[in-house]
N, C-alpha and C positions, 0 to 999 in steps of 0.2 A: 502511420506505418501500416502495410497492408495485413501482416501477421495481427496488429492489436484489435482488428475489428472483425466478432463474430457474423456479422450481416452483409460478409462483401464474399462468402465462398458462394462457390456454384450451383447450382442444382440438382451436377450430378452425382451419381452413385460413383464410390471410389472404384478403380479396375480392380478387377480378379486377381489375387496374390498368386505367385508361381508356388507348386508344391514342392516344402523343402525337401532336402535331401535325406535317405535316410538313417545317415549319418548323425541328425542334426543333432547338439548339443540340448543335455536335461538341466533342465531349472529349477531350483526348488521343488525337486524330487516328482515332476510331472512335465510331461514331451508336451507342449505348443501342436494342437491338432493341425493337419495339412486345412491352409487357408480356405474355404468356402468360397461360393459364389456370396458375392454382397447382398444378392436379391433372397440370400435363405441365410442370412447370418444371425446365429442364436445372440438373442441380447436380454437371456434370463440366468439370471448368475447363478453359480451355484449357492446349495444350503450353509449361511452362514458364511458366506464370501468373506473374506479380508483378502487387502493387500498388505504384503511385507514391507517395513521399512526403505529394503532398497529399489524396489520394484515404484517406490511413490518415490524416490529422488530420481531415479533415471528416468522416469516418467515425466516428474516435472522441468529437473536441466535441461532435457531436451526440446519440451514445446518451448522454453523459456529460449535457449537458443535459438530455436530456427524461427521462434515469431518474432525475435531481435533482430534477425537476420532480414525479415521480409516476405519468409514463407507463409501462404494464407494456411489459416490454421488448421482448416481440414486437409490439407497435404502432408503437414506436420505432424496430425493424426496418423496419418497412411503408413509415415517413416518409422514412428514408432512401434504401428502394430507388423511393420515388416519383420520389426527385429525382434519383437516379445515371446518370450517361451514360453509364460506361466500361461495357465488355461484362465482364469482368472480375471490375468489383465487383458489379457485375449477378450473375454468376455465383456470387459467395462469399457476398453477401447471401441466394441461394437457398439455399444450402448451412445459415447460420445460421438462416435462419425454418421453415426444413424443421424441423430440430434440436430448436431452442426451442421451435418449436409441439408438437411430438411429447412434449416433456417432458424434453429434455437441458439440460445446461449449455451457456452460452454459449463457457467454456472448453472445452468436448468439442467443439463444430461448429469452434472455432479448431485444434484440438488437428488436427482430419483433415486443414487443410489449414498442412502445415509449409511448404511456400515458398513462401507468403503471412506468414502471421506466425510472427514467433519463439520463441524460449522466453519472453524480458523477456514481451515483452508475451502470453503465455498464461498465465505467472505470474501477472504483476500481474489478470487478471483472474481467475483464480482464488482469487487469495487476497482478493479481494474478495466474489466469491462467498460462501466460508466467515466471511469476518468483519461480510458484511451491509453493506460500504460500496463497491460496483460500482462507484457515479459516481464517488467520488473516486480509484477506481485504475481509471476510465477517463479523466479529467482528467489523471493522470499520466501515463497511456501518451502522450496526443495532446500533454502538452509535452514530454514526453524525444525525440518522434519532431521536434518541433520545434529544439528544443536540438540534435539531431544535426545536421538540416539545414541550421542555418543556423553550424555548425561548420564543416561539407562546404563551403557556400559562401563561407565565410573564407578556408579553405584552396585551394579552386579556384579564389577572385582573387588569391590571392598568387602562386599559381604562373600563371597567365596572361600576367603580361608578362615573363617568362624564356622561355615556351613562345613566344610572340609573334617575340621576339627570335631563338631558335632557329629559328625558321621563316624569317624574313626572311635569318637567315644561309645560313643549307642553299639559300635561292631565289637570292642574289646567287652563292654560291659555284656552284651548279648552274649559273647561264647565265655567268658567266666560263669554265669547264672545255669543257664542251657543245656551248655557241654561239657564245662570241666565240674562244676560242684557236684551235678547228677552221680559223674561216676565217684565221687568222691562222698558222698553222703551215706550209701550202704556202709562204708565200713566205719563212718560215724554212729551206724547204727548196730553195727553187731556187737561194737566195743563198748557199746553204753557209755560213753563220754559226756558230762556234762559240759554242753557246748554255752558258750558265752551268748550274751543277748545279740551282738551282731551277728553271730554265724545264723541261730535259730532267723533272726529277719529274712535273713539273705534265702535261707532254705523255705521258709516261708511265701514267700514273694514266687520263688523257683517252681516248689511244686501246682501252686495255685495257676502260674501261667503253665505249664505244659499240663496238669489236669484239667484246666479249662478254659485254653488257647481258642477253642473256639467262644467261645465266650468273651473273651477279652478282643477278639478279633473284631464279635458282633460289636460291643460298648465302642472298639476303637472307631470303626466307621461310622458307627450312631451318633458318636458326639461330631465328630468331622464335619455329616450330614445336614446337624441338626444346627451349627454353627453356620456354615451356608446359605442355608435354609432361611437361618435370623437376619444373616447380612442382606441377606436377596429381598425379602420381605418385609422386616421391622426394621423403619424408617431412623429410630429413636436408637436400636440398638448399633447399629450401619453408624450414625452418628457418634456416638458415643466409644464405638471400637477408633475409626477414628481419629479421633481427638486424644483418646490415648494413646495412639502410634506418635504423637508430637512430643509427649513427654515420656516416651522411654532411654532410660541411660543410653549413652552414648548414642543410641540409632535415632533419638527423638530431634534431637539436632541440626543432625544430616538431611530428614526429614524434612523440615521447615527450612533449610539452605533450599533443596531440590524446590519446594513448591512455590517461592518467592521469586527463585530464576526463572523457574517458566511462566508466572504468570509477567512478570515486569516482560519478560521476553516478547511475551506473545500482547502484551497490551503495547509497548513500545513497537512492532511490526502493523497492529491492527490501524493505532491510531498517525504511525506515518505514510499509510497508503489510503490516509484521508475519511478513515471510517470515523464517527459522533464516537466521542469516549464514551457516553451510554451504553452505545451496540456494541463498543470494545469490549465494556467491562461485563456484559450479560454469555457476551460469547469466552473470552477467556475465565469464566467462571464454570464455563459447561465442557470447557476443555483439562481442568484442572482437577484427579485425581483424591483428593481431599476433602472432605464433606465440607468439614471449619472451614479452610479459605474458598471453597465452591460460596459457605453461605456469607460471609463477611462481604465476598465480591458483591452479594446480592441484593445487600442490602446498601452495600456504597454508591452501586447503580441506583437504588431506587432516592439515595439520597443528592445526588447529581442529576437527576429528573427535576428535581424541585430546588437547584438552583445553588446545593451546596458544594463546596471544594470535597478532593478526593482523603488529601493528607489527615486534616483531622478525624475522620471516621478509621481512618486506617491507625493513628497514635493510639486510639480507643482500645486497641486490641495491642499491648507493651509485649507480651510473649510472642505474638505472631510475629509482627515488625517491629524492627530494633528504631529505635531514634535516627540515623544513619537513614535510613530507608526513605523513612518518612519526610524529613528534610531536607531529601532530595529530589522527592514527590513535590513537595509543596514548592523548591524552586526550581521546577520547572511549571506550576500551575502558575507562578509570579510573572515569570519570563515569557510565557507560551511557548517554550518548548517542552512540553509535557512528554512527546516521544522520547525525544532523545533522551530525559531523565529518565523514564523506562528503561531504554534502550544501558544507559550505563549502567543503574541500578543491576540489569540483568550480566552485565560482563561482570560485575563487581559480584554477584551472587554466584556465579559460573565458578569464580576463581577461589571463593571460599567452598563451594562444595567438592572441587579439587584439592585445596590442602587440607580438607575435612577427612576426605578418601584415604590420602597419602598414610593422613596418621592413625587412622581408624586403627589399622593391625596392630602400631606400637600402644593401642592405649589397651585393646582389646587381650593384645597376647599373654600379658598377666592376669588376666579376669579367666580365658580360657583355660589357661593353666593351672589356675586355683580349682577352678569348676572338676577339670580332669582328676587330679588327685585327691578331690574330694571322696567321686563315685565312685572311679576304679579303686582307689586308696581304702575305700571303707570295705569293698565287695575283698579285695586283696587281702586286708586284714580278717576278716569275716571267714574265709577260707582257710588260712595260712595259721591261726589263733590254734585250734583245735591239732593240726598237725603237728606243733610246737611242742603245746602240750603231751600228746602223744609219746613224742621222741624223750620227754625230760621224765617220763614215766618208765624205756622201757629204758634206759641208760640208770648204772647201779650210781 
C-alpha cells in the first residue's frame, strides 16, 4: 500500500499553509502560530517539550487512517499539521515532514525526538516500517496510548476521594489549631486552669507552628527537597521507595494490578507486530513506571538471551505475579502464541484493576473515617475538655 512505505514520497517541500483565521480555536491553552513558509520552518522544540495524551492519539488515528486509506505518508503529515493547534505538535510534525520529505523514516524523525516519544511507540513503528504494515502499528500505538489513559484515569478517581477527604481533614484540623484555640488559649490563661495533657499537646503544637511558621515552612520544603533529590539521585533509595509502594495496604495492590496490565499489554502489542521477545521485553521494561518490575523485566530478558522460557523467572517473583499469570505465560510459550497470552493476561489485568478501583472507596471509607475522628476527635476534645471544666466550676 502506498501510505505503508516511507521511501516512495516525493522530494518535494510540502505547499505553504493558508494563515488561519483569527478566530482560530486555543488548544491546550496555546494559539497554533500562522503556518510558515516550509523553507524557514522551526524544527527545534521547545524546553522540555511533551506531548499530551490526546494530541499522540489524534495524531496517531489519523496517520493510521489515511496510510490505511492509501495516502503517501508525507500528505498525511501535511493533513495533520493543517489541523494542529498545539505549538508543540506544530513543532514535531516539522520535525517529521522535514525527515520524510528528505527521504527518512518515520522512525528516524521519532527516533530524534526521545521526550516526545518513547521506545514502545518508535518500536512499534518501526517494525511496521520493515514488515510493510505502518497503519496497523500505528492503530496499535494510538490504542495502547489510549488503554494507558484511561487506566491513569481509573486509578486517579479512585484515589480522589481519599485525597478529598485528606484535604477536608488537614482544613478542619488547620482552623481548629490556628484560629479557634489561639483565641481561646488567653482566657485559658488568665483563669489559671489546670488544663489536661491533651489540650497542653494541642496548645503546644499551636504555638510552636505560628511562633515558628517560618521554620516549619523551611523543615517542610527541606524534607520535600531533600526526598526528591534522593529519588533523582540514589539509585538504591529510588529502588527501595518503590518496592514499597507494592506493599502498601490497600493501594499496594492496585499497584501491582496497574503494572502487570501494562507490561502484559505492551509485550503482547510488541511481540504481535513481529518484534524478538528480547526487544519486547527490554523495551516494555523501559516503559514501565516501577523500578521492581523495570528490573525483573531485565533480568528475564537477559535470561531469554540464553535460551530460557519467560514463565519460570516470572513464578520466581510469587508477590509480583500470581500463579494465574504465569500459567498463562507459560501456555502460550507451549503453543506459540505467546502474544495473545499477553494480550489476554492484559484484558484480564485491566478488568481486575477496574473492580479494584470500584471498591477501593467502600474498603477505604471506614479507614478514612477512623483516621478523621481520630485527629479532629483528639484536637475537639483537647479544646472542648478545659471549657467543660470551666462551666461545672462556675455553676453552684
Amino acid at each position: 500500500m502506498p501510505g505503508h512505505s516511507l521511501k516512495s514520497v516525493p522530494a518535494a517541500r510540502p505547499a505553504p499553509q493558508n494563515d488561519p483565521p483569527s478566530g482560530d480555536p486555543v488548544r491546550n491553552g496555546k494559539r497554533a502560530k500562522a503556518a510558515e513558509n516550509p523553507k524557514t520552518w522551526s524544527v527545534k522544540l521547545p524546553f522540555l517539550a511533551r506531548l499530551g495524551s490526546k494530541d499522540k492519539i489524534a495524531l496517531f488515528k489519523y496517520l493510521a487512517v489515511m496510510t490505511d486509506a492509501g495516502i503517501p505518508l508525507e500528505k498525511a503529515l501535511e493533513a495533520v499539521h493543517e489541523q494542529a493547534r498545539s505549538t508543540v505538535l506544530h513543532r514535531v510534525l516539522h520535525v517529521m515532514i522535514t525527515d520524510v520529505t528528505s527521504g527518512e523514516f518515520l522512525s528516524t524523525a521519532m527516533r530524534r525526538m526521545p521526550g516526545v516519544f518513547d521506545g514502545l511507540q518508535i518500536g512499534l513503528v518501526e517494525a511496521g516500517e520493515n514488515s510493510g504494515s505502518l497503519a496497523a502499528s500505528l492503530f496499535r500505538i494510538s490504542e495502547n496510548i489510549e488503554k494507558n489513559r484511561e487506566l491513569k484515569a481509573k486509578v486517579q478517581g479512585a484515589l480522589l476521594y481519599p485525597f478529598i477527604v485528606l484535604l477536608a481533614t488537614g482544613g478542619i484540623t488547620a482552623y481548629l489549631m490556628f484560629f479557634l484555640l489561639p483565641q481561646i488559649a488567653p482566657l485559658f490563661a488568665s483563669l489559671k486552669l489546670d488544663l489536661p495533657w491533651t489540650t497542653r499537646v494541642v496548645m503546644a503544637a499551636s504555638q510552636f507552628f505560628l511562633a515558628d511558621w517560618g521554620w516549619a515552612l523551611v523543615l517542610t520544603i527541606g524534607a520535600i527537597a531533600l526526598f526528591a533529590l534522593l529519588m533523582r539521585l540514589v539509585r538504591p533509595f529510588h529502588y527501595a521507595m518503590h518496592a514499597a509502594s507494592l506493599y502498601v495496604p490497600v493501594f499496594g495492590q492496585l499497584s501491582r494490578k496497574v503494572q502487570v496490565a501494562q507490561m502484559s499489554r505492551v509485550l503482547g502489542v510488541l511481540t504481535k507486530s513481529g518484534i524478538t521477545v528480547v526487544d519486547a521485553l527490554h523495551v516494555t521494561a523501559d516503559s514501565l513506571s516501577n523500578d521492581v518490575y523495570r528490573g525483573v523485566l531485565k533480568e528475564v530478558a537477559a535470561a531469554v538471551q540464553e535460551g530460557d522460557s519467560i514463565a519460570p523467572h516470572l513464578a520466581a517473583h510469587p508477590s509480583l505475579f500470581s500463579p494465574f499469570i504465569v500459567q498463562m505465560i507459560n501456555v502460550g510459550e507451549e503453543t506459540g502464541k505467546l502474544d495473545e497470552s499477553f494480550l489476554f493476561v492484559s484484558g484480564f489485568s485491566e478488568r481486575e484493576v477496574d473492580d479494584t478501583t470500584k471498591t477501593l472507596t467502600t474498603i477505604l471509607e471506614p479507614l478514612l473515617m477512623l483516621m478523621i475522628g481520630t485527629v479532629v476527635g483528639f484536637i475537639a476534645i483537647a479544646i472542648i475538655t478545659p471549657i467543660y471544666d470551666l462551666t461545672k466550676g462556675i455553676n453552684p
